[in-house]
C-alpha positions, 0 to 999 in steps of 0.5 A: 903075601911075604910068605907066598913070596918066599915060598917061591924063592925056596922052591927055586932054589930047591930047583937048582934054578939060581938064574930064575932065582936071582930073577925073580929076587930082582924083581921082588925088589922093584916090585917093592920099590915101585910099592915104597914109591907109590904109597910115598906118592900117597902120602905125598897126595894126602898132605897136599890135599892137607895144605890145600885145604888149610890155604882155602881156610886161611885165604877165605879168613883173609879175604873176611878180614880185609873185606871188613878192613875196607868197610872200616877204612871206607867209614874213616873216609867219609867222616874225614870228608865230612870234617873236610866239608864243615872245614870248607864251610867254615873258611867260607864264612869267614870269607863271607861273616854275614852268612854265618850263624853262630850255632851253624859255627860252633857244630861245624867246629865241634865236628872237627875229631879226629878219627883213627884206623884200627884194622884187623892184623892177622898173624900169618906173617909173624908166625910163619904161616904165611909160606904156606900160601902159593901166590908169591905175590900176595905173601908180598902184598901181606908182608907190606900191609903192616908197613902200608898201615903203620904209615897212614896211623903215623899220618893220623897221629899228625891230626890227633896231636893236633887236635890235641895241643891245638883245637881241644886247648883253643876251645876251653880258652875261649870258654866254648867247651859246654858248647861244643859238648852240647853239638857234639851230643847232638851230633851223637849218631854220626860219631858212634861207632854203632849209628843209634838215636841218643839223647843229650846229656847236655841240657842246652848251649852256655848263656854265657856268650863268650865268643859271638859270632862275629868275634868268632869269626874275627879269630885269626887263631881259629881261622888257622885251626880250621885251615890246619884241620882241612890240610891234614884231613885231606892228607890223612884222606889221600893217605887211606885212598892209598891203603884202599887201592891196597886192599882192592888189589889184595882182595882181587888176588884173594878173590883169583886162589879161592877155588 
């Protein structure tokens, strides 16, 4: 093509044609330019079919990630709702000390755990990868989510500590821990991560009756500790409703760019 070009250029200038030379000159070089311009235009094309596809692949993870992050979430929920309920139903009895049994008490008291939030982080924010996505919004909304889950794990660390220097120390004072390992065993399907049968370790509660029922019941340190354990669960629970509605309104936007 370059050859037949030239030949052209030559002959006119054989010719004597300097006008038609010039000319054509001219338009050989917007011919050229218009075909910079467009191969340009090509790759351009092809590198944004190139980041189209790779934001697809990211957001599709994305929405993977906080689909199982709401799934986790949602499981926190409902065990923090049960520790809210068996709280409720201990209060009640020391309202009421006629109703309760002591091994509904020492069940009830050993669901009181604490239960921690560990979703998954993506990286897309601390490697920058996070730009290549259009929406402006959701780069926002995934800047905040580590913020977002940072304040409920500080919220959660309230109850830990908690549980930690409070319930787990008042409980082998009062001489209640093979108790409690015996219904928490018993309660084995509900605190594993995989629910499955398991069989006790424990071969039965303590004979040596340390606290009976009504002394249990006539605690006011206990009474305390199950009040305490309700506030902070029910906070801990406001906290991740929060981060829910987080996550429903990232997944909506997810759910609008996947093409």
């Amino acid at each position: 093509m370059i050859k037949f070009f030239r030949k052209i250029r030559q002959n006119l200038l054989i010719e004597n044609k300097t006008g038609k030379y010039f000319k054509y000159a001219i338009g050989e070089i917007v011919l050229v330019v218009i075909g910079i311009l467009i191969a340009l235009q090509i790759n351009n094309w092809n590198e944004q079919r190139k980041e189209n596809i790779k934001e697809q692949a990211i957001l599709k993870r994305l929405q993977k990630e906080f689909i199982s992050n709401r799934d986790q979430l949602q499981d926190k929920i409902d065990f923090r709702n049960n520790v809210i309920k068996n709280c409720e139903l201990l209060l009640n009895n020391f309202n009421e000390p006629k109703n309760g049994m002591r091994n509904d008490i020492l069940n009830n008291i050993a669901s009181l755990l604490p239960s921690t939030y560990d979703p998954i982080q993506n990286d897309l924010v601390s490697s920058g990868n996070v730009e290549i996505l259009k929406n402006e919004e959701l780069k926002q909304l995934l800047v905040n989510w580590s913020t977002d889950v940072i304040q409920l794990k500080e919220v959660e660390q309230m109850y830990l500590r908690y549980f930690e220097h409070n319930i787990s120390s008042y409980l082998n004072e009062a001489g209640l821990q093979r108790d409690m390992a015996y219904a928490f065993w018993n309660q084995g399907p509900s605190n594993l991560l995989e629910k499955k049968q398991i069989n006790n370790p424990i071969p039965g509660v303590s004979r040596l009756i340390t606290k009976t029922k009504d002394e249990l019941l006539a605690d006011p340190k206990l009474e305390g500790i199950v009040a305490w354990s309700l506030n902070l669960n029910m906070f801990n629970n406001e906290e991740s409703e929060t981060l829910m509605n987080r996550i429903d309104f990232i997944l909506e936007v997810l759910n609008s760019e996947i093409e």
